[in-house]
N, C-alpha and C positions, 0 to 999 in steps of 0.2 A: 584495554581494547574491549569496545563493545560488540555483541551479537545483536541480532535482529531478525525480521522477515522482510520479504518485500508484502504478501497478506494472507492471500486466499492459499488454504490449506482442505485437505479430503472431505467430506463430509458422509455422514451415515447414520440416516435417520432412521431414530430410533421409536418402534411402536410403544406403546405407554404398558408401561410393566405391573407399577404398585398401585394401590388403593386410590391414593390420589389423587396418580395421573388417569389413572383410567377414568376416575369421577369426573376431572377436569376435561378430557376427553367425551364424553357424552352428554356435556353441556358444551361441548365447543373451543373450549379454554385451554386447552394442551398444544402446548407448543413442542412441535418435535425438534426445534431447531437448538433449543437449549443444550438438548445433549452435545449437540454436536459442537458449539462455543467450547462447552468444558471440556472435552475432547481434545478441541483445537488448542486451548490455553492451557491443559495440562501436560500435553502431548511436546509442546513447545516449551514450557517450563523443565519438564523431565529433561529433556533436549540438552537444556544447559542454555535456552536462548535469554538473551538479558530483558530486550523489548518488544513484547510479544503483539499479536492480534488479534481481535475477537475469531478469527479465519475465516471471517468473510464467505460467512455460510449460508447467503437468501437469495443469492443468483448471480447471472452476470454484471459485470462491474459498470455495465452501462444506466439497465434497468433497474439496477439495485438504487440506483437514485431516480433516474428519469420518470419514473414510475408514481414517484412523490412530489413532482412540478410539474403546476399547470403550466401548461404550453406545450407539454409533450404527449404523446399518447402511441402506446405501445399496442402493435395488431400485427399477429403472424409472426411475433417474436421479434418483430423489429421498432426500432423506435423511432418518431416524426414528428416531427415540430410545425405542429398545428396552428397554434395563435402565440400572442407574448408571451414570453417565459417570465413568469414572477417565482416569487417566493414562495419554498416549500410547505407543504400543509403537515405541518410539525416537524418532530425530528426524526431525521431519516437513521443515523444509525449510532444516535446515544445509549435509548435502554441498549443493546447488545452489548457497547465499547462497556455500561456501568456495570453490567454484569462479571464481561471478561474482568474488568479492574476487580469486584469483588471475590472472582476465583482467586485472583494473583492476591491477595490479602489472606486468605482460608490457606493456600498454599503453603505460607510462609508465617501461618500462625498468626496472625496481624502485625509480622514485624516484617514489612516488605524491605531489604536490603537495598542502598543508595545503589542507583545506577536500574534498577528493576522497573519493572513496571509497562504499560497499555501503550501506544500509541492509537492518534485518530486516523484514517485513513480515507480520502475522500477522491473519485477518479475527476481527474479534471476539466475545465470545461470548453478545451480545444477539443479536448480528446471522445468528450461526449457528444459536440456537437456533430465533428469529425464522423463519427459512427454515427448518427441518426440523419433522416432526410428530409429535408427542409420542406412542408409541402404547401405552407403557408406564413403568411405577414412578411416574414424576413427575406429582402431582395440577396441579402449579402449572410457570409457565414460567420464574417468578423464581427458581425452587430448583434449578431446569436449568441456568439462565446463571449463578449463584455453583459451582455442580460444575463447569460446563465452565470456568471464569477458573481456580479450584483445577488442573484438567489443564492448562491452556493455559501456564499460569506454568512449568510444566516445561520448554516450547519455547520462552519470552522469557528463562531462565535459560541454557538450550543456543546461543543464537545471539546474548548479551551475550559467553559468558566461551569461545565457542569461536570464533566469527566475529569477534567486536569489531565492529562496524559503526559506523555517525556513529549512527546512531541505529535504534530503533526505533519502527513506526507500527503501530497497531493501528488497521482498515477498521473502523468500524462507520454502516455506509448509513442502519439503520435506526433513527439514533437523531432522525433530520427527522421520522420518519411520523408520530409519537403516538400509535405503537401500543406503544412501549416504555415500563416504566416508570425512569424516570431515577434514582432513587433507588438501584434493586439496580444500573442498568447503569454507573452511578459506583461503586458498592462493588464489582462486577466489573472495571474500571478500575483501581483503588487495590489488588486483589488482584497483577493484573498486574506494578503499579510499585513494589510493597513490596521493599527491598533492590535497585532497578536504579542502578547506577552510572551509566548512560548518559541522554541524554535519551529521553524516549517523546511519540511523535506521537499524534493521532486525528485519522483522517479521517469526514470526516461531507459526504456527498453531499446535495442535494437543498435546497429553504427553507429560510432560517433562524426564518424567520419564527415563532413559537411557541418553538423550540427556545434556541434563543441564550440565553438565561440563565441554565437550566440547563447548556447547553454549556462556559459560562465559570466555570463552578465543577468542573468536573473537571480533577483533580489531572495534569495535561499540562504537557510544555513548548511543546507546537506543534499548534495546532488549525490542519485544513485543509478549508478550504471550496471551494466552485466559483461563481465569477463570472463566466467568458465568457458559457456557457450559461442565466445565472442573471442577471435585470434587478432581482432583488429585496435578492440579495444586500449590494451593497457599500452601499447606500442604509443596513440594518440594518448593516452594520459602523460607516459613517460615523457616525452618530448615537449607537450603543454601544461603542465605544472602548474609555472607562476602563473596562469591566467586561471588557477582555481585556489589562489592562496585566501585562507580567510574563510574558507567551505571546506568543512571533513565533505568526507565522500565515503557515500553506500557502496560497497566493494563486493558486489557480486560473482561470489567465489564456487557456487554450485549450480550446476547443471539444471535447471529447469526443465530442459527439452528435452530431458532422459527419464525414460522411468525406472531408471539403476541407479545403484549408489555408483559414487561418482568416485575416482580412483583416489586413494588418500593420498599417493604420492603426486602425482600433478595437481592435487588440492595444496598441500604441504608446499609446492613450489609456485605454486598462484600465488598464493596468501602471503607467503617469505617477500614475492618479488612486490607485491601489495606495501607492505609495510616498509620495505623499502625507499619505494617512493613517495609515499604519501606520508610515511610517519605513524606507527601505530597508535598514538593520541590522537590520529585525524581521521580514522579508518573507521568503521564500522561492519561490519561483516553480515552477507544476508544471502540467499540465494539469487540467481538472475531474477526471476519472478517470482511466481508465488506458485506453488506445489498443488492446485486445486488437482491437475490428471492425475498426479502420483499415486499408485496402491498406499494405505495409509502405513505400514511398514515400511515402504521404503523412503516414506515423506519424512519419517520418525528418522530412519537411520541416516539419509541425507544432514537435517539437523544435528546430530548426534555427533555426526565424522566432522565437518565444522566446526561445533561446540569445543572436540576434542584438541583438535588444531591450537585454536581459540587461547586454550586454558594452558598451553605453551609459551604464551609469551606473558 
């Protein structure tokens, strides 16, 4: 049984300390975000997590791309879909994922152990579209999210054949609400996954309730749901099984919406009833979402008590 994240983890940026950084700093060239990558991928490593993140350290998961395709344009912290969406003007978050990948090598001496290693992590383009407000070209929202999957495939093609990662996972939050329609956000899915060598995840936050059937018909190998924070969840997993045979499932066993560690004994019987039904060769273990609010200690001890679980079976 493997661990995981779902991505975005604390961040704490750091003023430039040595010789260096500081030179690179006065010519412009210091990046403060680097710390905070190594941070995030040693903090998760120590953790005991198997497939880590770069943690998703340069902003919200919306703008963190939208920001780098034309068509969009970010004002007032919000993002709008001004003309055609093309293809992004380079890569949005390979140097980070090649870095993190190079921490996870220095970690483990350069013998990284089977099973270890980077995922790509990219938010998806129901879910970005969904968040941003249309205020040009596009009559319809379904013609937005098949342009933006067309752009987005650019960035799942640069971080399969330059990164290699264990996999890649495509965010999309908004596929619980019912405001999506499931039909284009599968044919944007399928866009994605045409020609990937690797496996491709989807995470999907929130009830499954309504959604789950269409969920299990999207062309994935690893659907990730959230059951800590979620009493409704595993009830719908239990009962609908065979409509996700053939997909391990991201098994969402920590609390995201708490800024406490999370009780070890209802973690311990999450994860038992988890493995249960899913089979612990089909499980993968992460938190609901991704720990960005967490104090960075309790983000640490979260992964830790999981880890610990973990390394029980």
């Amino acid at each position: 049984m493997l661990s995981t994240v779902v991505g975005s983890y604390p961040v704490e940026l750091k003023e430039p300390s040595g010789f260096k950084d500081k030179l690179l700093n006065t010519f412009g060239a210091y990046d403060p975000f680097k710390e905070s990558i190594k941070q995030a991928v040693f903090s998760q490593l120590d953790a005991g997590v198997d497939i880590v993140s770069d943690g998703q350290v340069r902003g919200d998961m919306v703008s963190s791309f939208s920001k780098y395709i034309p068509g969009f344009k970010i004002k007032d912290g919000n993002t709008y879909v001004v003309s055609k969406i093309l293809r992004p003007i380079g890569e949005i978050s390979v140097k980070d994922l090649l870095y993190a990948k190079n921490l996870i090598s220095k970690y483990y001496n350069g013998n990284v152990p089977e099973g270890k290693g980077v995922k790509g992590i990219i938010t998806g383009p129901s879910t970005i579209i969904h968040s941003s407000r249309i205020s040009y070209f596009y009559k319809e929202k379904d013609d937005a999210i098949i342009d933006l999957a067309h752009s987005l495939k650019s960035e799942v093609n640069a971080i399969e054949h330059r990164v290699k990662p264990v996999y890649i996972q495509v965010d999309e939050p908004f596929l619980s609400t019912g405001m999506v329609n499931m039909k284009v956000a599968r044919e944007a899915i399928d866009i994605l996954r045409d020609g990937l060598s690797i496996p491709l995840a989807m995470h999907v936050c929130g009830t499954l309730e309504g959604a789950y059937k269409d969920l299990a018909n999207f062309n994935v190998d690893i659907l990730d749901f959230e059951f800590a924070g979620n009493n409704v969840n595993l009830g719908i997993l239990e009962k609908n099984i065979d409509l996700f045979k053939g997909k391990k499932i991201g098994f969402g066993c920590i609390d995201s919406s708490i800024n406490e560690v999370d009780s070890k004994d209802k973690t311990e019987e999450l994860i038992s009833k988890g493995v249960d039904i899913i089979g612990k060769d089909n499980i993968l273990l992460d938190p609901d979402c991704g720990l960005r609010r967490a104090p960075m200690d309790v983000a640490y001890d979260k992964l830790k008590l999981m880890n610990d679980i973990k390394d029980k079976y």
